[in-house]
ROGU-207440 format. One line per 5 residues: number of its first residue (from 1); their letters; for each residue x, y, z of N, C-alpha, C. Coordinates in steps of 0.02 Angstrom, whole numbers, padded with zeros to 5 digits. Layout:
N
NUM = A = X,Y,Z,X,Y,Z,X,Y,Z | ...
// end
This chain:
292
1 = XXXXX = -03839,-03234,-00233,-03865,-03168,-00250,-03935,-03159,-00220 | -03942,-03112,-00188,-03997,-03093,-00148,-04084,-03080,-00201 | -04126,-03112,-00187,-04186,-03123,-00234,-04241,-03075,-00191 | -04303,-03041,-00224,-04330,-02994,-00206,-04405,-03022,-00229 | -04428,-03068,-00244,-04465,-03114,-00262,-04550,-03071,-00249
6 = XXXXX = -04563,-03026,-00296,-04654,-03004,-00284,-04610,-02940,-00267 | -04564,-02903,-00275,-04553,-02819,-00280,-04513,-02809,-00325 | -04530,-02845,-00364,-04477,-02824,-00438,-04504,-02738,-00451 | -04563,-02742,-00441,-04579,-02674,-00495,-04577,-02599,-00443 | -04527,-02601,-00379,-04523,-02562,-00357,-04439,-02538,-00343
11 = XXXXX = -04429,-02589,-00386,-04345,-02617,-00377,-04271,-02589,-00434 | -04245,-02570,-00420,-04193,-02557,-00482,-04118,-02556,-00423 | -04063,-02572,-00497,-03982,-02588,-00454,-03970,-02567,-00488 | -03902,-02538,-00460,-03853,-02500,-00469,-03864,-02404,-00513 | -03903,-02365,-00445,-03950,-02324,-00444,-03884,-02256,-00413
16 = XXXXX = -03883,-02214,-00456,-03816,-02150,-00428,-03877,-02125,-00376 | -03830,-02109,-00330,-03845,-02088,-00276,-03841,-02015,-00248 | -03778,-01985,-00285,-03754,-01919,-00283,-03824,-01871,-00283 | -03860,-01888,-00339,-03896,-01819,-00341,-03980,-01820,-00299 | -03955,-01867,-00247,-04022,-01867,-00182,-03976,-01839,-00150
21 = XXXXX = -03932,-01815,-00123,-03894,-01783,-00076,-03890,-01727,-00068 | -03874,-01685,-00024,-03876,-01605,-00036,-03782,-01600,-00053 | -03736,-01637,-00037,-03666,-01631,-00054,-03645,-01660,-00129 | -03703,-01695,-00163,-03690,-01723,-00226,-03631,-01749,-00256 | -03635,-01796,-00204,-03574,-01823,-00204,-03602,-01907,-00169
26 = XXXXX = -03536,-01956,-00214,-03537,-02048,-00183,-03550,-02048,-00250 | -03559,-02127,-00243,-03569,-02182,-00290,-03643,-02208,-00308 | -03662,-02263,-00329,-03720,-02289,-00340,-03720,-02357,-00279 | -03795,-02370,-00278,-03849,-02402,-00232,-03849,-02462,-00280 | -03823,-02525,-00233,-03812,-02574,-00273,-03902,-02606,-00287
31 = XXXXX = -03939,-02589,-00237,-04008,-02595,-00243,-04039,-02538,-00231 | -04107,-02501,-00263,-04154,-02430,-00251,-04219,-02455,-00248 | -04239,-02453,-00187,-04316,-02462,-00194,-04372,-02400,-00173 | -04427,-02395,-00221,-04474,-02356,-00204,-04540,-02396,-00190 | -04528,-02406,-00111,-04614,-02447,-00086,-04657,-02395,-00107
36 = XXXXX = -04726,-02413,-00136,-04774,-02398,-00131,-04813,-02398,-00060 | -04824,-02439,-00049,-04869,-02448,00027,-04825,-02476,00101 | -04874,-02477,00142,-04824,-02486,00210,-04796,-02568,00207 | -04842,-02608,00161,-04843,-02684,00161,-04787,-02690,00117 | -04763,-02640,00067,-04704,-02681,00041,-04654,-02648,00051
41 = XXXXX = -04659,-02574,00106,-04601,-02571,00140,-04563,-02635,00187 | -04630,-02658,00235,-04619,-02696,00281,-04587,-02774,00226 | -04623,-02806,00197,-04596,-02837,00144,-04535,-02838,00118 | -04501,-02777,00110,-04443,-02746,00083,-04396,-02782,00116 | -04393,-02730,00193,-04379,-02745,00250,-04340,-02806,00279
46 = XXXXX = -04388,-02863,00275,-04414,-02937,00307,-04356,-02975,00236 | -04373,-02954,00186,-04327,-02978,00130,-04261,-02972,00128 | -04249,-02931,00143,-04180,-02886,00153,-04128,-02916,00233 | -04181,-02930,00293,-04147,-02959,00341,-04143,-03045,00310 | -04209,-03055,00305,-04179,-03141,00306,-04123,-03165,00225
51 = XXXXX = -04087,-03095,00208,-04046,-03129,00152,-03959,-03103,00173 | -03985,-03059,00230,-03925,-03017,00259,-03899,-02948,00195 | -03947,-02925,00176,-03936,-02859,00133,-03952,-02811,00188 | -03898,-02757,00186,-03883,-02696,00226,-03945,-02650,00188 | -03977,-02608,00221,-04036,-02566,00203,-04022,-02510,00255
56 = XXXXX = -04031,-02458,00187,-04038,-02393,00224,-04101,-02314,00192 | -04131,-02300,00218,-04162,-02244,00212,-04130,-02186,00188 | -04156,-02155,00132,-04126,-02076,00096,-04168,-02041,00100 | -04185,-01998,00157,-04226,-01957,00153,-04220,-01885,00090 | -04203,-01848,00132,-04215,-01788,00095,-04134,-01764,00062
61 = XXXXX = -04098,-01815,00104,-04011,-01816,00087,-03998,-01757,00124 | -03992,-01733,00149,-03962,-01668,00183,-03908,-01706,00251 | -03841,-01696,00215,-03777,-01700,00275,-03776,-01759,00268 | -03780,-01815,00217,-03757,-01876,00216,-03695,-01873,00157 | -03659,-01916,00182,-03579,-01931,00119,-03593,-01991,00138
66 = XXXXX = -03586,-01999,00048,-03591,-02080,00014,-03529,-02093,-00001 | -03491,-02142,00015,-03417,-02156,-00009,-03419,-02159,-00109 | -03356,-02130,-00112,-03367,-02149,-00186,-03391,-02193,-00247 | -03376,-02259,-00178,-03370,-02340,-00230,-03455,-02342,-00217 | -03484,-02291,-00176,-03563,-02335,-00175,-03572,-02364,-00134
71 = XXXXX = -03639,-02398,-00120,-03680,-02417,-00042,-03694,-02488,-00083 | -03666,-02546,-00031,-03662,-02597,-00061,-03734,-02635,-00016 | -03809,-02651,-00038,-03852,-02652,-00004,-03918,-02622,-00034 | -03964,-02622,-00001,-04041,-02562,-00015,-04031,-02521,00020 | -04053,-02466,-00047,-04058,-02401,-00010,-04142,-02411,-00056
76 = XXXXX = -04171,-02382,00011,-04254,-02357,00020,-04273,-02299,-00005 | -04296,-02259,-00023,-04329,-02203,-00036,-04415,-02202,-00011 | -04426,-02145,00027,-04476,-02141,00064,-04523,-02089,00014 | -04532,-02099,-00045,-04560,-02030,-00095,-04629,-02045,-00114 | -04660,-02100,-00097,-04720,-02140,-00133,-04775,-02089,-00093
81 = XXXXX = -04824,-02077,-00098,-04892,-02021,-00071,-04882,-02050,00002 | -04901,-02125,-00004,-04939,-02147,00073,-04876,-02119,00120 | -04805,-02118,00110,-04771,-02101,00140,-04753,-02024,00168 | -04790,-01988,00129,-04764,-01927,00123,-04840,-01863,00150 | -04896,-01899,00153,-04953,-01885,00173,-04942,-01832,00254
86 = XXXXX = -04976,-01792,00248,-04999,-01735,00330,-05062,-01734,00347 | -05084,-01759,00422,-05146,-01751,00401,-05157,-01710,00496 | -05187,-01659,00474,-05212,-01638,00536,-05256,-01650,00586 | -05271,-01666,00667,-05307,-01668,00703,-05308,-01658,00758 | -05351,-01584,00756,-05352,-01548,00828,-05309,-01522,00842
91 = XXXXX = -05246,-01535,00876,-05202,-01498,00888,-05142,-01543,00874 | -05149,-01612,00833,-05110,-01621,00804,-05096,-01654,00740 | -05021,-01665,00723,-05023,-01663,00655,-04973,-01756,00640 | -05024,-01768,00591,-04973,-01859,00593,-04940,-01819,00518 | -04879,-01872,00527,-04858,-01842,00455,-04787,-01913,00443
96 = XXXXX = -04806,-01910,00357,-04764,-01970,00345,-04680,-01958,00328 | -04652,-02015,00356,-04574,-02003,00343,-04539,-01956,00294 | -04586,-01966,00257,-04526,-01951,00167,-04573,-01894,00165 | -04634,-01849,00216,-04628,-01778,00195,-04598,-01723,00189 | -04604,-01668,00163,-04533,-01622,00192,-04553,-01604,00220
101 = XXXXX = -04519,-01561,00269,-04501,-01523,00328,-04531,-01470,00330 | -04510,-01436,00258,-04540,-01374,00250,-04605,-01384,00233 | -04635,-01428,00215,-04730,-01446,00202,-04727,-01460,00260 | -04713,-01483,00296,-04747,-01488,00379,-04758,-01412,00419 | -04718,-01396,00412,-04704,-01320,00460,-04767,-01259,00396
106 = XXXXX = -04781,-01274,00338,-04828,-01246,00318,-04884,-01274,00330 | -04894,-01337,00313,-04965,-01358,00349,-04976,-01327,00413 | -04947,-01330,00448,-04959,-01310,00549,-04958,-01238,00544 | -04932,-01194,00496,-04947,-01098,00508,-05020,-01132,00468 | -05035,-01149,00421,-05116,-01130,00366,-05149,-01152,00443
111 = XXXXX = -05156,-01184,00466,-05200,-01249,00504,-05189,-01179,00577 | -05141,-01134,00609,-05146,-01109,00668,-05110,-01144,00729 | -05082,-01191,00700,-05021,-01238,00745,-04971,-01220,00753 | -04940,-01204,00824,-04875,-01176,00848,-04826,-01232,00885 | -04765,-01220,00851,-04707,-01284,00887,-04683,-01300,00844
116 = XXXXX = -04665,-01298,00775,-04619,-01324,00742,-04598,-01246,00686 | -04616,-01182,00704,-04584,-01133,00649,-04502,-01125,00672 | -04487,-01165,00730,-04430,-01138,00717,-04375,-01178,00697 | -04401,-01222,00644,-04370,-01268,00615,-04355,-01246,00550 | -04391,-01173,00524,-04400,-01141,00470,-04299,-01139,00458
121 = XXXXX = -04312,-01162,00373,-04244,-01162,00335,-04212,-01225,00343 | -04248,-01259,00377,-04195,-01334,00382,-04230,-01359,00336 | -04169,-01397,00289,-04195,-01452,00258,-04204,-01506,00266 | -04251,-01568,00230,-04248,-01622,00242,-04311,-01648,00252 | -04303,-01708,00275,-04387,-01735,00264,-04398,-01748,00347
126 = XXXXX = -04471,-01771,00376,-04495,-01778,00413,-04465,-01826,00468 | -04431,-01894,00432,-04388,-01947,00455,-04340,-01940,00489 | -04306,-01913,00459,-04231,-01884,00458,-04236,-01835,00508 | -04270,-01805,00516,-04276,-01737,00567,-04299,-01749,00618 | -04348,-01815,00649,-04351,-01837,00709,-04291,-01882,00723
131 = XXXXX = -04267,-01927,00677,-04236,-01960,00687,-04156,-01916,00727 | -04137,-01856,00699,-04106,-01835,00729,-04106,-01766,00758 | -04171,-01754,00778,-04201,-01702,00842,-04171,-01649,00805 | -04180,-01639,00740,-04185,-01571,00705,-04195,-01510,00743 | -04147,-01461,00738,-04181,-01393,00802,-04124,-01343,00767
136 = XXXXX = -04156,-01272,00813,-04079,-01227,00808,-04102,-01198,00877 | -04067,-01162,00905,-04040,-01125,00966,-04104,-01116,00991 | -04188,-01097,00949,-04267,-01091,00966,-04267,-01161,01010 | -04266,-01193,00985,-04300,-01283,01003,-04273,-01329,00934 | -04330,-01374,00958,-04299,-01427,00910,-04352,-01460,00918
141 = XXXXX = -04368,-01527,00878,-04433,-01552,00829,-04448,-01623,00902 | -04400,-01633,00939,-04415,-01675,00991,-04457,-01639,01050 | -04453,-01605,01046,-04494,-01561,01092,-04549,-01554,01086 | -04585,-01583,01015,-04682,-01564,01016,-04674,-01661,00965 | -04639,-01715,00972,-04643,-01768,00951,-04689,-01823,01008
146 = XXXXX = -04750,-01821,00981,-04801,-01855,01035,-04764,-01928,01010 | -04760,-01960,00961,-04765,-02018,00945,-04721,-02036,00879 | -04699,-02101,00883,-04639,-02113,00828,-04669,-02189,00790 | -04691,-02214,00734,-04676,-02264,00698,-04638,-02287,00648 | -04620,-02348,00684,-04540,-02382,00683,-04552,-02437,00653
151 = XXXXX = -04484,-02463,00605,-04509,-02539,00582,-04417,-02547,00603 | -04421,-02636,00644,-04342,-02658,00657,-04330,-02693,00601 | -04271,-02710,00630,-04219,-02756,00561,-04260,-02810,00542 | -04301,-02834,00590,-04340,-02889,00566,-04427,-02894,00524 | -04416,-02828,00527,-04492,-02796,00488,-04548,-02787,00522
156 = XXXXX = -04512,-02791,00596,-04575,-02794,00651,-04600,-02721,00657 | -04674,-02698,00672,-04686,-02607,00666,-04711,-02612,00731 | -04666,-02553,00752,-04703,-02518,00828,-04710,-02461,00849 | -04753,-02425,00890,-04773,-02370,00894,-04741,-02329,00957 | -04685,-02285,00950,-04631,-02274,01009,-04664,-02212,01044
161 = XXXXX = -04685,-02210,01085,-04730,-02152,01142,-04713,-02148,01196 | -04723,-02073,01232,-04705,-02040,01301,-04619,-02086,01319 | -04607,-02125,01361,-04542,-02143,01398,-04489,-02166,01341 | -04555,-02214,01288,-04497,-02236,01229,-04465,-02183,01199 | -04487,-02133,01190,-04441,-02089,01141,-04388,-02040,01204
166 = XXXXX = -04324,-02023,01175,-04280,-01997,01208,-04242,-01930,01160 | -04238,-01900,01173,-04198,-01840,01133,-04159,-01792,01164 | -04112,-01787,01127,-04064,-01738,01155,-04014,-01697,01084 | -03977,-01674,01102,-03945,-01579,01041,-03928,-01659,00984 | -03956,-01627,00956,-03955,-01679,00877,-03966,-01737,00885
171 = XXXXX = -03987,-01770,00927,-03984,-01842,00920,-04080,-01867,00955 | -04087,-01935,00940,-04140,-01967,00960,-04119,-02052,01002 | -04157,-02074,01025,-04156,-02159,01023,-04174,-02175,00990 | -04188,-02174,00928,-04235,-02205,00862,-04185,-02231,00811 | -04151,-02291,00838,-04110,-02348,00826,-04153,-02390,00769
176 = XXXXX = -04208,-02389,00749,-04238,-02420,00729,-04219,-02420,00663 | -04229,-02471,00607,-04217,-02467,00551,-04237,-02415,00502 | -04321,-02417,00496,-04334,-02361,00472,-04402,-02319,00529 | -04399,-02259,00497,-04469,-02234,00553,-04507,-02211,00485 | -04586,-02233,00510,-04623,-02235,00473,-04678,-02157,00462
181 = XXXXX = -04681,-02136,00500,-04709,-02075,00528,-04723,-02068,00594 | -04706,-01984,00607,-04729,-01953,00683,-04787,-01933,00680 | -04801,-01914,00748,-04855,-01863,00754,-04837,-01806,00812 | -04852,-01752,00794,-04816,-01690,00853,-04891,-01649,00889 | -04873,-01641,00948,-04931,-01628,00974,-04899,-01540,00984
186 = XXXXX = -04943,-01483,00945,-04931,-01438,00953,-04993,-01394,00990 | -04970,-01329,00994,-05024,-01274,00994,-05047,-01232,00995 | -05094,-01195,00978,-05165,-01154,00935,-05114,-01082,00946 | -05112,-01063,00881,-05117,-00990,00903,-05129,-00946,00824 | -05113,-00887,00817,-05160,-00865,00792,-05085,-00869,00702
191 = XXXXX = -05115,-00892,00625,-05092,-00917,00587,-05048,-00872,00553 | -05077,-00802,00553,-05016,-00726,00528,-04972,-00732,00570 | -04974,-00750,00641,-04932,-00719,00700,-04862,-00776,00680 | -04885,-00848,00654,-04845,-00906,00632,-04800,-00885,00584 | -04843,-00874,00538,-04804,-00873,00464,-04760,-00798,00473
196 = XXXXX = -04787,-00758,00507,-04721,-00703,00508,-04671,-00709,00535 | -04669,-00759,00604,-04629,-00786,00648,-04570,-00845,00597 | -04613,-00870,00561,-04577,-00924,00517,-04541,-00905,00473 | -04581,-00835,00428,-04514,-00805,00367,-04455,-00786,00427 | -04470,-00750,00465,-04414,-00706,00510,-04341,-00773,00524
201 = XXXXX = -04364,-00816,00556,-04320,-00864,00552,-04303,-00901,00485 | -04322,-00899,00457,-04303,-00921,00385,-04244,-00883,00362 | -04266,-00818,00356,-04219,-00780,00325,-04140,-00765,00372 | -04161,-00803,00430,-04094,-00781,00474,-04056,-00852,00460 | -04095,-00914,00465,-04073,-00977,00450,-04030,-00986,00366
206 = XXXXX = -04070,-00951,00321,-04015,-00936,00248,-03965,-00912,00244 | -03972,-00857,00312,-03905,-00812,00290,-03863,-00852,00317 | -03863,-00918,00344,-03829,-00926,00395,-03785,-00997,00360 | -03829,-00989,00310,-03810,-01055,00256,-03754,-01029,00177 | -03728,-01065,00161,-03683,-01038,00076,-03737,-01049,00035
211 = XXXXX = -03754,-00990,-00002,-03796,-01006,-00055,-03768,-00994,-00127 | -03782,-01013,-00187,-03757,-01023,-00241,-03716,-01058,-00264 | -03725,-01103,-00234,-03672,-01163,-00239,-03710,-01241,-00232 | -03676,-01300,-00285,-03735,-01360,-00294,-03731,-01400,-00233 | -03661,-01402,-00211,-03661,-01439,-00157,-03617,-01425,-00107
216 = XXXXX = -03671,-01431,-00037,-03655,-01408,00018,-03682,-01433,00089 | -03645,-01452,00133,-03676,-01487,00193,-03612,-01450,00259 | -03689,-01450,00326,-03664,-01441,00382,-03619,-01488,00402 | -03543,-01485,00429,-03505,-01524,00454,-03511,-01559,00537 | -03518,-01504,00571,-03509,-01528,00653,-03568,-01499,00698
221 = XXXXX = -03571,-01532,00742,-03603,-01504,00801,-03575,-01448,00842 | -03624,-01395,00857,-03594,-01361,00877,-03581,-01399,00975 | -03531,-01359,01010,-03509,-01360,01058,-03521,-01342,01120 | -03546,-01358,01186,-03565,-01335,01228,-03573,-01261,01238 | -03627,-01246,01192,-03622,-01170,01179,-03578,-01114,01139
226 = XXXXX = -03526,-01164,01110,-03483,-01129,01079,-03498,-01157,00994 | -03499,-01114,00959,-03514,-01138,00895,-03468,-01170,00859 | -03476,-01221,00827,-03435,-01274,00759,-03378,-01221,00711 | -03418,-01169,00707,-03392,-01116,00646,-03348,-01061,00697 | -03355,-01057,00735,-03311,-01003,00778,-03238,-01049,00795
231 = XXXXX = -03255,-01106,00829,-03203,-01162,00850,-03151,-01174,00767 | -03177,-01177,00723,-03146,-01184,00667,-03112,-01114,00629 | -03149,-01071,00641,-03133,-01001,00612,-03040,-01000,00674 | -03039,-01005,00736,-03012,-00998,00773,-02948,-01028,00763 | -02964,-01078,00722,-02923,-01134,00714,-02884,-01128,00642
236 = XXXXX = -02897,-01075,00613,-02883,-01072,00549,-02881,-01110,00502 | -02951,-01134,00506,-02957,-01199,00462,-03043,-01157,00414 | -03053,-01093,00415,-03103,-01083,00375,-03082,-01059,00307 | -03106,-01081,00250,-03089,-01077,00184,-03041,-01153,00169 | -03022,-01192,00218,-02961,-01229,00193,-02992,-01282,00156
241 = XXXXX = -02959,-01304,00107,-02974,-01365,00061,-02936,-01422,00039 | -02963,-01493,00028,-02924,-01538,00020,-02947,-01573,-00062 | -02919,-01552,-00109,-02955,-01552,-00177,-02983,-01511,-00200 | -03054,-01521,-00217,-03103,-01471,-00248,-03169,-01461,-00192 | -03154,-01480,-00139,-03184,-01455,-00063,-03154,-01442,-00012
246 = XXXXX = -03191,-01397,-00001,-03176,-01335,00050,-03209,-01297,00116 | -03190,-01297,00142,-03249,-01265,00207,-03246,-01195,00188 | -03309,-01178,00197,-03347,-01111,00173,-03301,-01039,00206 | -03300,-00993,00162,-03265,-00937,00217,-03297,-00892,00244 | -03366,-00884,00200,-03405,-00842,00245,-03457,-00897,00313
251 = XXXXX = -03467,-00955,00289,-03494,-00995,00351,-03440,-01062,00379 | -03399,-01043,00415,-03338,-01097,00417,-03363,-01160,00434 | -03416,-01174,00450,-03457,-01259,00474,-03476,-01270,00400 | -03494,-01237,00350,-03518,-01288,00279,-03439,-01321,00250 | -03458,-01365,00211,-03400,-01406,00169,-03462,-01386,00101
256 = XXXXX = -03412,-01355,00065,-03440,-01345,-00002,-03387,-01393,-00060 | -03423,-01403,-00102,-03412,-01471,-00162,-03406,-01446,-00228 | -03365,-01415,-00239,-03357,-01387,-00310,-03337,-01469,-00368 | -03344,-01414,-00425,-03328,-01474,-00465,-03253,-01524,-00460 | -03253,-01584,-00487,-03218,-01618,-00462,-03205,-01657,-00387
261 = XXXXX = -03250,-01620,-00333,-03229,-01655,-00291,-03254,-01703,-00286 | -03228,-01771,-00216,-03256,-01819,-00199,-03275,-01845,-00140 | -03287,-01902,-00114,-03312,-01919,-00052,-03248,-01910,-00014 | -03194,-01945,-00045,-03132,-01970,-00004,-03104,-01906,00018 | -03101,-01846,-00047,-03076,-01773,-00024,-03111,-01731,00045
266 = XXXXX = -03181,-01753,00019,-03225,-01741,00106,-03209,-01768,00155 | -03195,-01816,00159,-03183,-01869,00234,-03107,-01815,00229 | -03044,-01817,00221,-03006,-01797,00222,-02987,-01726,00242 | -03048,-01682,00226,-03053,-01624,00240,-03084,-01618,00313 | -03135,-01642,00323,-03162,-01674,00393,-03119,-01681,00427
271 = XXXXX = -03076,-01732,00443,-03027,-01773,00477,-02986,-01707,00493 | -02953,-01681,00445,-02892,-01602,00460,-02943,-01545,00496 | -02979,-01538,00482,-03024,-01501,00507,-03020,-01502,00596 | -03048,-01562,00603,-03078,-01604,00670,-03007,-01612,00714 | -02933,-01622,00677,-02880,-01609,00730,-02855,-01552,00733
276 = XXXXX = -02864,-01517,00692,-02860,-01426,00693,-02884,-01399,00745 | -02927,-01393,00760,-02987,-01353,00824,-02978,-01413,00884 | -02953,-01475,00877,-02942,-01530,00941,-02849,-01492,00965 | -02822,-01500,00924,-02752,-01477,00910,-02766,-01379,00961 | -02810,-01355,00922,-02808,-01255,00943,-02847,-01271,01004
281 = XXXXX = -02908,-01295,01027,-02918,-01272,01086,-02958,-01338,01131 | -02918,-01383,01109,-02931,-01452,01155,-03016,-01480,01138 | -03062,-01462,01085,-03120,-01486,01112,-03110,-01514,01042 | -03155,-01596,01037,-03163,-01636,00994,-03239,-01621,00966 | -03224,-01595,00892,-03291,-01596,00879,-03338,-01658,00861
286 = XXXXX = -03405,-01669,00869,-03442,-01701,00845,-03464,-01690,00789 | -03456,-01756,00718,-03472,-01746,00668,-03553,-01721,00656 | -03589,-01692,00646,-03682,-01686,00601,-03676,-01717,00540 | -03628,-01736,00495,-03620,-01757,00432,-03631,-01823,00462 | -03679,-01872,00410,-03677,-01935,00413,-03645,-01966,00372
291 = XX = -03596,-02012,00369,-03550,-02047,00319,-03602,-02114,00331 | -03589,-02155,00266,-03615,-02206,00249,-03561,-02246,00229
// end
């Protein structure tokens, strides 16, 4: 049995997991840790490889499915201050993993910083959103990412800049175990001209989402220009359900989670989905949902 020897008091097992998620849905975290500082992240870390415990990061949960039975391993939580800290300079902004998204993109309109409003309406935390080049059809968060800190499987920390970092439509090279905080090099412009620019996309980014409902996550990538939700609408696979989840009918890319459903009914719904629109018009979609 795996020993944690000097982080007992950041430590708890067998931790439900469902309600960090935006699909509220899986099992429990056979280990939950909340580091305080970067030393007993890294600590964490270093503990976790030399005993062979699987470790994974929960950011803000947005588009992750937890299998029912639970995540057999550490799961991290990035919520402690030092992690979650923004701090401005000049024209740019460092900011820690486990901040949100939406506190970043308000710090940078108060402050007169331009390059990340059009991230306005995404959820999720700071981590998670470089980690997978967060954007919509405006840009995307790789595009003003000066700098990435990274810790590997072995608890080693490094600072990923200019050639190291790579990005492309949802994705990054940031293979790394966990990322510790970015910094985005934006710029100056005037802070009304931001924040009006930022509601405007906000409000187009909601409509574009199911609202009133507890749980709900984007399914696929969209398609060489062709959207996830059109390819599926096409396919007559919008509204369809496998249990007590269902893909959305007014936005055919959400999988909404009514009561009763489960992980296994999601994967399942996924799967029919994904040969539906491969089956109607030959293109294989790429999942955005992260399964664990």
């Amino acid at each position: 049995m795996p020993t944690f020897s000097g982080l007992e008091h950041i430590l708890c097992e067998e931790v439900a997991l469902s309600p960090f998620t935006s699909l509220r849905l899986g099992g429990d975290a056979e280990y939950f840790a909340q580091p305080t500082s970067e030393e007993e992240l890294i600590a964490l870390v270093q503990k976790c490889s030399e005993q062979d415990v699987r470790l994974r990061v929960i950011g803000g949960g947005s588009n992750i499915l937890i299998p029912d039975d639970g995540f057999s391993g550490m799961v991290v939580s990035l919520d402690a201050a030092c992690f979650c800290q923004i701090v401005v300079e000049g024209n740019r902004i460092h900011a820690g993993a486990g901040a949100k998204l939406a506190h970043l993109l308000s710090i940078a309109a108060k402050n007169g910083l331009s390059g990340v409003e059009q991230l306005a309406g995404i959820a999720g935390s700071v981590g998670g959103a470089v980690r997978t080049n967060a954007g919509t059809h405006s840009g995307d968060i790789g595009q003003v990412t000066n700098s990435v800190r990274v810790i590997n499987s072995d608890g080693e920390v490094s600072d990923k800049v200019g050639d190291d970092l790579r990005f492309s439509y949802r994705q990054s090279n940031l293979d790394d175990l966990v990322v510790i905080r970015a910094t985005f090099e934006l710029e100056s412009a005037v802070p009304e001209e931001i924040t009006k620019q930022m509601q405007t996309l906000w409000i187009v980014k909601k409509s574009q989402q199911p609202s009133g409902v507890v749980g709900h996550g984007c399914v696929f990538r969209d398609h060489g220009g062709i959207t996830a939700a059109s390819l599926i609408e096409q396919a007559g696979m919008k509204g369809h359900a496998v249990g007590a989840v269902v893909m959305s009918e007014a936005h055919p890319n959400y999988l909404i989670v009514n009561g009763g459903g489960t992980s296994k009914d999601a994967l399942q719904l996924v799967q029919q989905v994904h040969d539906a629109v491969l089956a109607h018009s030959g293109v294989s979609l790429a999942t955005q949902l992260e399964v664990w």
